[in-house]
N, C-alpha and C positions, 0 to 999 in steps of 0.2 A: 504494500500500500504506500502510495505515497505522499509525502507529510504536503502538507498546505502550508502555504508561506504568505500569510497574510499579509498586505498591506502594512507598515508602520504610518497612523495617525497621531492625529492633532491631541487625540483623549490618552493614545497610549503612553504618551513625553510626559504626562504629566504622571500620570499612571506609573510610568518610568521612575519619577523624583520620589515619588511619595514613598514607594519601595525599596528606594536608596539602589537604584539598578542605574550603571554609569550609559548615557547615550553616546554612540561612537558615529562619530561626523570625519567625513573626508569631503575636500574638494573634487568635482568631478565635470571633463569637460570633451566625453565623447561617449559615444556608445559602450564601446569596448572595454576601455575602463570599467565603466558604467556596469556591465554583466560581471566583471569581475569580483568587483567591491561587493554587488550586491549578493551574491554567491558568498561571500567571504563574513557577508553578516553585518556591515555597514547599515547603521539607522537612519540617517540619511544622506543623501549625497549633495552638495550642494555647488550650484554650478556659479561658482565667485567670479564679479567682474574681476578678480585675481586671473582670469583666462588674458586677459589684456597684456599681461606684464609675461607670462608663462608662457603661453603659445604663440601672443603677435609680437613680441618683442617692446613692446612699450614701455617706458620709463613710471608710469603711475595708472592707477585705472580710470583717471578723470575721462581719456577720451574713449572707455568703451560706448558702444554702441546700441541702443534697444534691439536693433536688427542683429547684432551679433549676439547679442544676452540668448535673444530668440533662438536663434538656429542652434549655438550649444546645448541652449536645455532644453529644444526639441530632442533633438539626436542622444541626450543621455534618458530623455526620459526612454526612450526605447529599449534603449539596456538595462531598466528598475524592472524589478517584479518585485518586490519588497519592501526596498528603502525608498524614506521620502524624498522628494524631489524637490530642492527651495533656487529659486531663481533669485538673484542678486540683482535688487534692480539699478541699471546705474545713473550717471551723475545727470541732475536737474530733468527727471525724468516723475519724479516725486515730490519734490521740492515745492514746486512753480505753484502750485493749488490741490487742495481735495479733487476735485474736480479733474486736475488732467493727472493726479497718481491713477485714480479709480481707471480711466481712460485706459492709461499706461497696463498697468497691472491688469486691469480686464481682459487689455489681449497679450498678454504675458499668457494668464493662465485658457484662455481661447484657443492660442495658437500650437502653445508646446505642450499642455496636458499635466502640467507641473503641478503641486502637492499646495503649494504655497510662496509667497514673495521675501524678499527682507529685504530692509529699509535701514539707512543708517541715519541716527538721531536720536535724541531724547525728549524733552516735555516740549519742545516749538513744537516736534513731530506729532506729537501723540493724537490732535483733531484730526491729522491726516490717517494715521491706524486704524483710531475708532471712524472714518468714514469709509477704509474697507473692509473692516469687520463687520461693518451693518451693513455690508452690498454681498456679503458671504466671501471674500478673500481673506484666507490665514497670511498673516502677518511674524516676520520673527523680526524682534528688533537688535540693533547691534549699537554698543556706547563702546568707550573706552578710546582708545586708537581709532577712528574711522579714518581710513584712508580716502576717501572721496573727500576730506575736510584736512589732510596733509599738510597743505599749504597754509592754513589758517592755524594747525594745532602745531606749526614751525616745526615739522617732523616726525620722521616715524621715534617717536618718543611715549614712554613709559608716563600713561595717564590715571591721575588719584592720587600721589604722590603728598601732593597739601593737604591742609586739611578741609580748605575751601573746593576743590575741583572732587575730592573725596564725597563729598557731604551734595554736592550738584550731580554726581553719577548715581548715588542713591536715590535723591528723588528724581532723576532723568530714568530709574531702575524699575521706581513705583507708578509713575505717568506711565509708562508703557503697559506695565501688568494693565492700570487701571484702563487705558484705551484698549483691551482687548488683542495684544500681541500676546502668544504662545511660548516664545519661549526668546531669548534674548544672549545675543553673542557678545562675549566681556572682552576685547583687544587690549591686549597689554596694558592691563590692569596690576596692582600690587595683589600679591597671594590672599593677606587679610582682610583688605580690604574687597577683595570678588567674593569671599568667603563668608564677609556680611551680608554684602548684596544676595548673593542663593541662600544665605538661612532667613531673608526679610521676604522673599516673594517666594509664591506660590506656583509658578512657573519656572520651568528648568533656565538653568542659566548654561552656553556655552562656551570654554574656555579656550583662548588661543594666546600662550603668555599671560595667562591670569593664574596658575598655581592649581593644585592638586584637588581643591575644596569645591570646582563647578559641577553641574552634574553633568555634564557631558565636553568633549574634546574637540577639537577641528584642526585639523594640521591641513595644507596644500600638498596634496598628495605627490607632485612632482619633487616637494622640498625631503616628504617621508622615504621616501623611495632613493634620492641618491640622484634624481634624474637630473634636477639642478644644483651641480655641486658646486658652483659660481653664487649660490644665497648661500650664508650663514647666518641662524638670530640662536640667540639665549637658548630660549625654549622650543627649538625645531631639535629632535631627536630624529637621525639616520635609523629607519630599520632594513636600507640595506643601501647597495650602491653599485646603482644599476647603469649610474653614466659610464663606469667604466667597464663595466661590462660589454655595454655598448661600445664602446672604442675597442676594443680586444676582439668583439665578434663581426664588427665591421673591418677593423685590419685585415681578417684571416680571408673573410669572404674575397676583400680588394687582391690579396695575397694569391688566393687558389685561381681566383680569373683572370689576374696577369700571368701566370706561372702555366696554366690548363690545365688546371686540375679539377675545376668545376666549372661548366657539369660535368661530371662521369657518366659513365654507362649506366650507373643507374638511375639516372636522372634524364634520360633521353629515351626517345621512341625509339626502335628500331625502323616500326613501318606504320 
């Protein structure tokens, strides 16, 4: 018989925290991936305007794209059968009004068939949340570090620090819970202080450089993996290191078809 692999939901994260069960978040920005993670038991996957800087080569994710958000987390939703699918929505694309996020994110979730959006901000945010939680879009919200705010937070710099910007991501923690966001990504956060923030709300909080205490993780899977060994940060742990792999089995290939060694006979038709 074989097992059923339900969906992961909006009720079950929460379900998740209240059980003290850790959610496992990867970045993900193709299909193939996509089937692999989810096989592998990934809670959700989530397709980060981080595809900007990873796959197009671009210096920050300010100039992704809707039209590119789109087409990635169309193509990964295709490789989900389990995990949820959250589109990253990107820069002034939410911002601008109620009115054009709803817009925005309506055909986000129209087009690709995605689980849910995130939104980066805190309490300006949060009338925009609660107006697509009341039109039925899930919302995850993300503080700390936002990188679409780079320029203005003077770098990718460790956010909470004070005890004034501390005490502003708490209540930017609780505007979100209260506008009806699900669950809330903490960027480079101090460890106790993330560790407040997820024992004061009711919704999972998820960690990326915020310390051991969130209820759930996200790393960018190209950084997990070794694929980009050109990024170093604090809290990126290598669980393997596939860039050189890649250079080793790319050599050999280059090696065998200058030299004729491949193809061989076993790799060719006779008739």
């Amino acid at each position: 018989m074989v097992e059923e692999r339900k969906p992961v939901t909006v009720y079950d994260l929460v379900q998740m925290k209240q059980r003290g069960e850790r959610i496992v978040v990867l970045t993900c920005y193709d299909a193939l991936f996509a089937r692999l993670l989810d096989a592998s038991g990934v809670d959700i996957l989530l397709v980060g305007d981080s595809v900007n800087q990873v796959l197009a080569g671009a210096e920050t994710t300010l100039s992704a794209t809707l039209d590119q958000m789109i087409y990635h987390t169309k193509i990964v939703r295709r490789g989900a059968e389990r995990a949820m699918v959250v589109c990253d929505m990107p820069f002034l694309t939410y911002q601008v009004s109620p009115a054009e996020a709803i817009k925005n994110c309506g055909r986000v979730m129209a087009e690709t068939g995605c689980h849910s959006v995130k939104l980066e901000g805190g309490r300006p945010l949060a009338a925009t949340v609660r107006a697509l939680v009341d039109v039925g879009i899930p919302v995850m919200g993300h503080l700390g570090l936002t990188p679409q705010s780079v320029h203005a937070l003077g770098g990718y710099r460790v956010q909470g620090r004070d005890e004034k910007t501390a005490e502003r991501l708490k209540d930017d923690a609780k505007a979100l819970e209260d506008a009806g966001a699900f669950a809330i990504v903490l960027e480079l956060v101090p460890a106790p202080l993330a560790s407040q923030i997820t024992k004061a709300l009711t919704i999972p909080t998820i960690g990326i450089g915020a310390g051991p205490a969130c209820d759930g993780q996200v790393l960018v899977l190209h950084d997990m993996l070794g694929l980009n060994d050109r990024f170093g940060a604090k809290f990126v742990k290598r669980y393997a290191a596939l860039a050189e792999e890649v250079r080793e089995a790319v050599q050999l290939y280059a090696a065998e078809v200058r030299e004729g060694r491949y193809p061989g006979p076993e790799h060719s038709f006779p008739k």
